[in-house]
N, C-alpha and C positions, 0 to 999 in steps of 0.2 A: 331707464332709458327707453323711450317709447317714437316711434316713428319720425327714425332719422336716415340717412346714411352713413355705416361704419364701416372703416375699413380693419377688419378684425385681423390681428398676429396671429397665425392660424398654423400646427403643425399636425392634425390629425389625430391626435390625442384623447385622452378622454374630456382632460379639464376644458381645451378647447372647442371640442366638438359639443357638449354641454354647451357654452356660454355663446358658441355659432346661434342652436337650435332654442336656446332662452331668448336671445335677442330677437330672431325672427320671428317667436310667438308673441310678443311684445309688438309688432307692427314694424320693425326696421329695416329695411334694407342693409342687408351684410355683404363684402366682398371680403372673400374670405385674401389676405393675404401669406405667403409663404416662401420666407427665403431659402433659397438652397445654403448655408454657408458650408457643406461639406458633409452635411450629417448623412451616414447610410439610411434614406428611405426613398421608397418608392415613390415617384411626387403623382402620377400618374393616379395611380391607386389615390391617393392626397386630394387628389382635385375632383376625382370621383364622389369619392363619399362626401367632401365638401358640396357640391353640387345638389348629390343625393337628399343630404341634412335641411337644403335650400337658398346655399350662397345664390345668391343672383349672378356673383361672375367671381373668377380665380383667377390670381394671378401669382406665376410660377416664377419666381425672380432668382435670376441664377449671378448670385453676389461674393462666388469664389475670388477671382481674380483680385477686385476692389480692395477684398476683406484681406489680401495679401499684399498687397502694393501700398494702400491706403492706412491700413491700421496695423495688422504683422509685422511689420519691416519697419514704419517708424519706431514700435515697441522698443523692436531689438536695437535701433539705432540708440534709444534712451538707456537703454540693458533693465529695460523695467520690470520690477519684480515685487511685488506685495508683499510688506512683512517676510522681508530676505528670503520668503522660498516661493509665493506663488508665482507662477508667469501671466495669469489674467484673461486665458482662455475664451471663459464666457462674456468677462468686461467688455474683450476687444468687438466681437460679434456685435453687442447689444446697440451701440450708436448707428452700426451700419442700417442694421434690421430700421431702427425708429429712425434712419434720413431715407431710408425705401419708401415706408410707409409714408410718409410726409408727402413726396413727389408720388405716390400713387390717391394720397386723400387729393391732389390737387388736380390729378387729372380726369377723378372721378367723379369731381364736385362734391366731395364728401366733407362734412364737417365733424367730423368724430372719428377719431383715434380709442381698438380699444385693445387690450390685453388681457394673458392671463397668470403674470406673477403676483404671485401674496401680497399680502401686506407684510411679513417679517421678513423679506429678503431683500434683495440687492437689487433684483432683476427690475423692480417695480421703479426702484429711485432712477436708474441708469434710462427705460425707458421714458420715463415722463420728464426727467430735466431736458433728454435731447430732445420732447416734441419742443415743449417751449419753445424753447432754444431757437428752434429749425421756424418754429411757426407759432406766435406769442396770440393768435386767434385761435388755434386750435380745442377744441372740447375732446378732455380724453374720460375715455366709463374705463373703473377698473373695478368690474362683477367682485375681485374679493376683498374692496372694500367699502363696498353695497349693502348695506343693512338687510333691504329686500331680499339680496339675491341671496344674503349671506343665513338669513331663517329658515331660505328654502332648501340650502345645502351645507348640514354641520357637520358632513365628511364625506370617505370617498363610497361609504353604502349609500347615500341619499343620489351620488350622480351614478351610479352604476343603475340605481332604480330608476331615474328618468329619462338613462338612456334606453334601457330597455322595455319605458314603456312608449320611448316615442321611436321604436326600430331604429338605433341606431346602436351599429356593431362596436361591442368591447373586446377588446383582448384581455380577456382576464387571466392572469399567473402568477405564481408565488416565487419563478425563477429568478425571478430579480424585485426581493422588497424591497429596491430603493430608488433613487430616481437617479435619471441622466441629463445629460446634454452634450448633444456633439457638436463639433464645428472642425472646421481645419485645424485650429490651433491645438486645440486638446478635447478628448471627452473628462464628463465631471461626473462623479457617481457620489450622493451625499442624502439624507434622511430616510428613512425607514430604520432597519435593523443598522443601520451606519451610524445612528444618531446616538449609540452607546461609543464615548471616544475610546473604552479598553476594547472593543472588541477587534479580534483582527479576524481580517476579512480572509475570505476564501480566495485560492490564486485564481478562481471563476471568473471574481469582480472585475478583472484587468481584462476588457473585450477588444484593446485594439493593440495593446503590447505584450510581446511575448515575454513573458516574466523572466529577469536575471538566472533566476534556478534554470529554468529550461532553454535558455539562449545558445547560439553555436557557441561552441568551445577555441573558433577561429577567430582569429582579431580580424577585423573589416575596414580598412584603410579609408581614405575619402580627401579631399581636395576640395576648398572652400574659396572661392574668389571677391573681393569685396571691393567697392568703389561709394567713395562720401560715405561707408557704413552702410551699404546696403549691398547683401549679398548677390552677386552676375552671374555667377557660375559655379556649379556642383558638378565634380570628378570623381567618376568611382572606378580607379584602375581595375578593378577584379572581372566587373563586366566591362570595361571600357565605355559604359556611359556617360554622357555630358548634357545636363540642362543649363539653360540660359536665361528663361523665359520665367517669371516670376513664381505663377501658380505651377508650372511643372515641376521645378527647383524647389519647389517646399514639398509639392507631393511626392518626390524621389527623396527629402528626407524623413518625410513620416516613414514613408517608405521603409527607409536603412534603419530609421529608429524603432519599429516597431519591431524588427526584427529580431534587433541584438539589445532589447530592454532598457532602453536610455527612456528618462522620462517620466519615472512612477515617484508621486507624491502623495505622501498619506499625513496631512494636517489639521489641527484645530485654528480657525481663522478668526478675523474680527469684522462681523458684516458691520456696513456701515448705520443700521439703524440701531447696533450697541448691542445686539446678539452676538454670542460665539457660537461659529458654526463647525462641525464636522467635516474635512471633503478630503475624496480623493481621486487624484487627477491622472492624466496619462495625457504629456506632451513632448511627443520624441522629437519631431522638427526643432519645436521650439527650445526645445534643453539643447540641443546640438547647437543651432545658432549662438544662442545666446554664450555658450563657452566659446566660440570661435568669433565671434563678435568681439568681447571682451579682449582677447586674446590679440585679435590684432591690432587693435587700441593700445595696447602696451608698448608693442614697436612705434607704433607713429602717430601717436597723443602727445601734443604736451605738458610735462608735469603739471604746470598751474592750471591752465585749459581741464584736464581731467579731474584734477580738486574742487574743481568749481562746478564740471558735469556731474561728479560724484555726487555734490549738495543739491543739486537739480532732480534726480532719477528718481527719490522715494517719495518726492513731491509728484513726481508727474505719475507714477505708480498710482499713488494714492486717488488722482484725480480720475485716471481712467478705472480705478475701480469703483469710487463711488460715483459715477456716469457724469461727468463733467467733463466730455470728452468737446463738445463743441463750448465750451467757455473763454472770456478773456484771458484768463491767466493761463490755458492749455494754448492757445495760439502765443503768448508770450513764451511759453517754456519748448514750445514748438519750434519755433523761429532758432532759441539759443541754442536747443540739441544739433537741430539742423549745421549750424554755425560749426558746431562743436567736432562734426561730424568731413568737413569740406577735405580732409587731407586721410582720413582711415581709409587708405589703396593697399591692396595687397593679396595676399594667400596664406591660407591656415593649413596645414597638414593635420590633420586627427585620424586618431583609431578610435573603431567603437568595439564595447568588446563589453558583454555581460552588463548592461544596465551605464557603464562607462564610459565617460565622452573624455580621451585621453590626448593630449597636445602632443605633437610629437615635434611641428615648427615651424617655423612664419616667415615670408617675407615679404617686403612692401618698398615701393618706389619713391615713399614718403618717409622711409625709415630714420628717427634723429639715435638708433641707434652708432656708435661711433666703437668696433671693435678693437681697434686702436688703440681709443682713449680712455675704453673698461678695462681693458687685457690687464693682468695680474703682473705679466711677463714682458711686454713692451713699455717702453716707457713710455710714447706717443707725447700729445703736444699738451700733458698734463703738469707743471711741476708740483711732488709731490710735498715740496717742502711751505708750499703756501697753506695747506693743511692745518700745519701749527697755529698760523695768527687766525684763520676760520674756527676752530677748535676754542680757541679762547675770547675770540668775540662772545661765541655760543654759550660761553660758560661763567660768563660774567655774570648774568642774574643768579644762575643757581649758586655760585659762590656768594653773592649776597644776601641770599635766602638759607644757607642753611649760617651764615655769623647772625643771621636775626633770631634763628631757630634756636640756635648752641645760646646766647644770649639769654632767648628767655628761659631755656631749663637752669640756666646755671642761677637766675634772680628765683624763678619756681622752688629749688633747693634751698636757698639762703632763707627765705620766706616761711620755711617748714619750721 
């Protein structure tokens, strides 16, 4: 890639600080871009050495909010979850990042989009279906699947040597051989020493939840409010605090949840280019929601409605992890969640307590529960004697199926 303008995904790092200072020796104009979506760093510091390295200009995009309104919260309205246990932490981020970038290549007159995930992972497909997607002119350079760039660096000694011979500061350390990613939704800790799936990890690994073993020994109560399935309101009687406010209300449950160890996953996964990968995660908010989500869906879903959402969720799962996040079919399964979604009103009661997201009880203004007409002890406006002709409607085929059955063992025996 030689004398263009790029607007580079830029976090400060090594991989990208390299592929900043490659590009611009190459003749290009780089702006370096950098989303905030939640991660602890200093963006300041960020923009600096960006700067220093030779971006022509930074831009410090602070996409907290969005990335909890826009993609968070639809999630949990879908109750989407990767191969029944991921909640898609990184997936959710990565569309936000590549529709920034896009509205920033446009305002910069840029025609090149570049990045710096691999070629074996996730991150790579996620980014470049959403340029497309977002902008079907767009040119995107992806340095590591660059022939060039890939002879001039066949690991992480070759970039450590070119940064230090073109002055630009490493953080070099053994306290962590493995790698991260933060966001709101969850941090991700997965290859180096991780890339062994017996090994278990040291209670080190876990940087933003307090591990189950060392959690308080007090249960921590909390009040969850929901409308159309999207959570309004977070109650925490112990402090008597209340959010209401989207991004506040999730950072007061990472909050609760990093506290009292809700959150920790350690899985082998299925990246989408047909790798299994190693990871492990830490999402306290989102494991919280997503049980009180669920939960008040029980009260006031209805049965069929929910069977049908059911058959939708590991679809739409699917899509937002392998980066089809702006697609026709995500706008169609968008639309039915949403649908799905118009009557979940109500409040979840939970306890957290040692890594534990515990239901304690629900109520909702939508509720087709009918205590009357469950009760064991009323009789309410059920008769119970209609039972019997239900009962034997139902049981009309299986009784046809086992005289086919009993049938053919009794000709199988004769036959012997």
């Amino acid at each position: 890639m030689k004398n263009g303008k790029i607007i580079l995904a830029y976090s400060g790092g090594l991989d990208t600080s390299i592929i900043l200072k490659w590009l611009i020796d190459r003749g290009n104009e780089v702006i370096a871009y950098v989303a905030n979506v939640g991660q602890e760093d200093d963006f300041e510091a960020c923009r600096e050495k960006a700067l220093n390295i030779g971006a022509s200009d930074v831009v410090i995009d602070d996409v907290r909010e969005p990335l909890v309104r826009e993609f968070i919260f639809p999630a949990i309205q879908a109750n989407a979850i990767y191969e029944s246990r991921y909640l898609l932490g990184t997936a959710l981020a990565r569309p936000l990042i590549a529709k920034r970038m896009i509205e920033t290549a446009k305002k910069f007159n840029a025609g090149v989009v570049s990045h710096g995930a691999t070629g074996k992972g996730n991150d790579q497909v996620r980014f470049e279906l959403s340029f497309y997607a977002l902008n079907p002119e767009i040119k995107i350079y992806a340095p590591w699947k660059d022939n060039i760039f890939l002879q001039e660096f066949k690991g992480r000694s070759d970039l450590i040597r070119y940064a230090e011979n073109s002055g630009i500061p490493v953080k070099a350390t053994i306290d962590k051989p493995y790698s991260e990613d933060d966001n709101l939704m969850h941090i991700s800790h997965e290859a180096g020493i991780l890339e062994d799936p017996a090994l278990k990890p040291d209670i080190s690994v876990y940087s933003k939840i307090t591990h189950p073993f060392k959690a308080p020994d007090k249960p921590d109560p909390i009040e969850i409010s929901f409308k159309d399935g999207i959570p309004i309101e977070l109650y925490h009687p112990e402090s008597g605090r209340t959010e209401t406010e989207p991004l506040k209300l999730f950072l007061m449950l990472n909050e609760l949840g990093c506290k009292n160890g809700i959150g920790i996953l350690d899985m082998v996964e299925n990246r989408y280019v047909g790798i299994k990968s190693r990871g492990i995660y830490e999402t306290p908010g989102g494991e919280i929601l997503y049980h009180a989500h669920r939960d008040i869906e029980g009260i006031a879903m209805d049965r069929e409605v929910m069977r049908l959402r059911n058959m939708l969720t590991p679809k739409f799962a699917e899509l937002v992890y392998y980066g089809f996040w702006f697609s026709p079919e995500m706008d169609f399964l968008m639309a039915a969640i949403r649908k799905s979604q118009e009557l979940i009103d109500g409040k979840v009661y939970l306890t957290l307590y040692k890594g534990n997201v515990l239901i304690d009880g629900r109520e909702s203004p939508s509720s087709l529960y009918d205590q009357d007409l469950s009760s064991m002890d009323i009789e309410g406006g059920f008769d119970q004697t209609d039972s019997k002709g239900f009962i034997k409607i139902n049981a009309v085929r299986l009784m046809a199926h086992h005289a086919i059955v009993s049938k053919h063992k009794k000709n199988h025996i004769y036959s012997l």
